[in-house]
N, C-alpha and C positions, 0 to 999 in steps of 0.2 A: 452880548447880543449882537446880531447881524441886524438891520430892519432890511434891506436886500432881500438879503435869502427867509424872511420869515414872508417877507411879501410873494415870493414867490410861489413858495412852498402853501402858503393861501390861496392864489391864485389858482393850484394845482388841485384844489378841491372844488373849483367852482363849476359846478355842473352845464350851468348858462353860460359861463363864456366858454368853456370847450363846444359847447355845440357850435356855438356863433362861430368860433375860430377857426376850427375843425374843416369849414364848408368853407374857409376864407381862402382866395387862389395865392394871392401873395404869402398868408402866413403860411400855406401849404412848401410854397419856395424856400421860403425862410428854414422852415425846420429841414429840410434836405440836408442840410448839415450834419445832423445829430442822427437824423433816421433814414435808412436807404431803401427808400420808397415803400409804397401801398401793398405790393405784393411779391409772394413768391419768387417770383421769375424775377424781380426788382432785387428783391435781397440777396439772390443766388449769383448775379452780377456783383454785386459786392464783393462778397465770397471770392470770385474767381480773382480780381483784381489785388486784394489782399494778399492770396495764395499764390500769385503769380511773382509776390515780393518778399517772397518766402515766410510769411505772417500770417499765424492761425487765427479761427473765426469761433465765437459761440452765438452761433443764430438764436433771435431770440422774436416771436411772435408777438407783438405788442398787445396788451389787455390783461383786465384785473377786474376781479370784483363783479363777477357773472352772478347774476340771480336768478334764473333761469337753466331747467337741467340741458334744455335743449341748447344752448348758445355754449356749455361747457364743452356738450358733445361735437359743436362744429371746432370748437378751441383742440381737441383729441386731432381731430379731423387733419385739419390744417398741421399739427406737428407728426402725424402720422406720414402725411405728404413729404413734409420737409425732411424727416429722416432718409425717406425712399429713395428723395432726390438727389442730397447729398451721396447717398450710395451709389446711386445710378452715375452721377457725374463726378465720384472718385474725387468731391471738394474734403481739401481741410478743416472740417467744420466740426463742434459737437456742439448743442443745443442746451438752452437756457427757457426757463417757464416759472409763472407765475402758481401756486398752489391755489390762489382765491378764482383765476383762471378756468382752474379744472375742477371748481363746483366747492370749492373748502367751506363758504358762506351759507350754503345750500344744506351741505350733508356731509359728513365729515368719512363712509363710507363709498358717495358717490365721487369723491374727489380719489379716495384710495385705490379705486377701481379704474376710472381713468388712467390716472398715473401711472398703474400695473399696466393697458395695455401701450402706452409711449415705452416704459423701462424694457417690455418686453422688446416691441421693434427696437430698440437701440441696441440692448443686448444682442437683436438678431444680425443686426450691422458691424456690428462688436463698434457701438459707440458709444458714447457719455451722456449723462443729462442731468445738468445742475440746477437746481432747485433753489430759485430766487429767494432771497428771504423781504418779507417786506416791514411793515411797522410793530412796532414792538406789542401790540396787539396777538400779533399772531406769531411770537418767536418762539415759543412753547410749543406750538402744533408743529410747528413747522419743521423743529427738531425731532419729536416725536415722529415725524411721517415719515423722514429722512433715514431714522433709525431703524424704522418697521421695512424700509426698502431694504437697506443692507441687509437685517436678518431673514430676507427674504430670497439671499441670493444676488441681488442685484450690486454687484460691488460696481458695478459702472453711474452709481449717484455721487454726486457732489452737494454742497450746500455754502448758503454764501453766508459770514457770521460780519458784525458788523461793529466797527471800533467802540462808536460811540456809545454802547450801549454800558451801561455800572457793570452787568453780569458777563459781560463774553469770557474774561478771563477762566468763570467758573462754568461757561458750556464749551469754551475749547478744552482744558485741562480731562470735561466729561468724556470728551469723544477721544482723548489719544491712545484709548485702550487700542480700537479698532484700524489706528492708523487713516484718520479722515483724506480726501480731498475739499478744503475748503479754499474757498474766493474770499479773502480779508477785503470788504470796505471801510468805510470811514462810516457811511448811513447818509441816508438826504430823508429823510422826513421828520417830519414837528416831532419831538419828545418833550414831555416836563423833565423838569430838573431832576426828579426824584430819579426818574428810569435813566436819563443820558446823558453825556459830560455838557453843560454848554460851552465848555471852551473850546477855541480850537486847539489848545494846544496839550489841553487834559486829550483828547481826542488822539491829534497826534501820538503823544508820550504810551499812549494804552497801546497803538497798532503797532507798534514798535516792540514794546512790549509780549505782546500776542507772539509777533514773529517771532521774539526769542523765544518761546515757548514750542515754536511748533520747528525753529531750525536746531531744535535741542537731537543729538544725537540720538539717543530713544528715541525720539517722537519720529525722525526718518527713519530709524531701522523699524518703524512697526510701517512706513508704509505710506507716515502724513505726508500728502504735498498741498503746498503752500503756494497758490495760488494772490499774487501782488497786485489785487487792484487799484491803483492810484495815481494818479500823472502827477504829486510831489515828488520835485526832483530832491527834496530833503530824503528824503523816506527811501528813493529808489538807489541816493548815493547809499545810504547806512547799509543797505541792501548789499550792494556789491560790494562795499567791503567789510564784511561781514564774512561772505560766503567765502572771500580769496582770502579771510586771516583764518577762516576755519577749513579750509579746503573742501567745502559743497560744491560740488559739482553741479555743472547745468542743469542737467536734466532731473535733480530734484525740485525745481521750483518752475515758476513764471510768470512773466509780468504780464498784466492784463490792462487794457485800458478802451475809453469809450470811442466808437467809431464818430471821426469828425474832431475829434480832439486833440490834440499835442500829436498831429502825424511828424512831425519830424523828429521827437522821443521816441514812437513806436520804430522808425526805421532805424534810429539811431543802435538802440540796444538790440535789435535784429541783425544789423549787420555786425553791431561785436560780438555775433554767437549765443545773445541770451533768447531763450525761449519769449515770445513776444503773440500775446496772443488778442485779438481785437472783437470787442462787445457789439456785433452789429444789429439794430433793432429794426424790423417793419412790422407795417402794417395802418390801418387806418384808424385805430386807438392810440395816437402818438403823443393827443395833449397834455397828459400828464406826466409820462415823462421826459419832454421836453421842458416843462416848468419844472420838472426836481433839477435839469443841465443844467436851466441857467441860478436855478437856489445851488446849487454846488458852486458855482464860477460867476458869478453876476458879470464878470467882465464880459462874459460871454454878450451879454447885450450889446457891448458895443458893435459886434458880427454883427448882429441883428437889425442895428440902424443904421450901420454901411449898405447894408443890401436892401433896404428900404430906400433910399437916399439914390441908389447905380443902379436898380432894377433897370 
């Protein structure tokens, strides 16, 4: 057990103090870290700066959990925009979304409909769109929706699977017919014991795991890339040498990690030539997950009360 991170991960549920917080101008500084600003034109700055250090970007529109058909349709909205944009300004970007976002709580048809017309403009960009995965609640649908994208043409989907979970081993094994792209995390939300490892190192041992499954020689010739979310410099050494005692070439994999975090790892494997691609989030839904940042890294706190303390 962590209490840290289980405090956190509490905290990330509390409807009243994200409001409270939310409106707070200091905690709004604070999270600047983690999130690259309220808007668009805030995020696409990001973007350029990254891309200008040769480091790819998955824009990602912060919000989850829409009850409302109309607040799904502005979520459509807003990722419609950011496709356009990214095309229009020729950034290194492909985009990341929420499924609860785009109306999943709502309708599980008004959500598929959605999504078709984002998959569509991306397709039209000829660009990517990965499909967040969130609490193990919805890891069933979420596979499911991922899969009805592909047989629909849409090989520009991705999905993100998550270590901690008892079953990944037996939904990635499901998906290597097709040759997936998937983003391996580790997970940040509350699980029972039944559904997720609580260790961290039952956790660790399975993404490892996973990886060798998906850097299996099959599994690349049908197509899977493997996608490294994690700023463990354990995990990212086994990584490289792994790929250099099997000869994987770069451009089957790459490392992913969260904007504001370990930049001197993202620049570092960037300049030795590995694929390095950075998770940048806005928008003005940031509260929660900023409270999953700091339940992943509790140290991260300590950021938090230096800039509290030098504001």
């Amino acid at each position: 057990m962590n209490p840290m991170k289980d405090m956190f991960l509490f905290l990330s549920r509390q409807t009243l103090l994200q409001k409270m917080l939310s409106t707070s101008g200091p905690f709004k500084i604070i999270s600047k870290r983690f999130i690259c600003g309220e808007t668009l034109e805030e995020g696409t700055k990001g973007i350029c700066h990254l891309n200008d250090s040769g480091i790819s970007v998955t824009l990602d529109h912060l919000g989850e959990s829409v009850f409302l058909e109309s607040e799904s349709l502005v979520a459509v909205k807003e990722y419609i925009e950011m496709l356009d944009c990214i095309n229009q300004k020729k950034l290194n970007a492909t985009v990341s979304l929420k499924l609860t976002q785009m109306g999943l709580d709502i309708k599980e048809e008004l959500c598929l409909a959605n999504l078709r017309r984002i998959m569509q403009k991306a397709q039209l960009h000829k660009n990517k769109v990965t499909i967040d995965m969130e609490s193990s609640d919805y890891t069933d649908i979420t596979i499911k929706i991922y899969k009805r994208m592909l047989q629909e043409g849409f090989n520009n989907a991705g999905i993100v699977i998550q270590s901690y979970l008892r079953r990944t081993e037996d939904d990635i094994r499901n998906m290597l017919s097709f040759g997936p792209r998937v983003r391996l995390c580790k997970g940040a939300y509350k699980e029972p014991k039944a559904v997720a490892f609580p260790k961290k190192s039952d956790v660790d041992k399975n993404y490892i795991k996973m990886l060798e499954i998906m850097f299996e020689k099959p599994s690349l010739d049908k197509g899977t890339y493997p996608e490294i979310a994690t700023h463990d410099e354990k995990i990212i050494n086994w990584v490289l040498e792994h790929a250099k005692k099997n000869n994987i070439p770069n451009d089957k994999f790459e490392f992913q990690m969260l904007y504001g975090i370990r930049r001197d790892l993202q620049d570092k494997l960037n300049q030795q030539g590995y694929r390095m691609r950075v998770y940048v989030p806005y928008g003005t839904h940031w509260y929660p997950y900023f409270m999953r940042r700091l339940a992943e890294r509790p140290a991260n706190l300590v950021f938090i009360m230096k800039s509290m303390l030098y504001r």
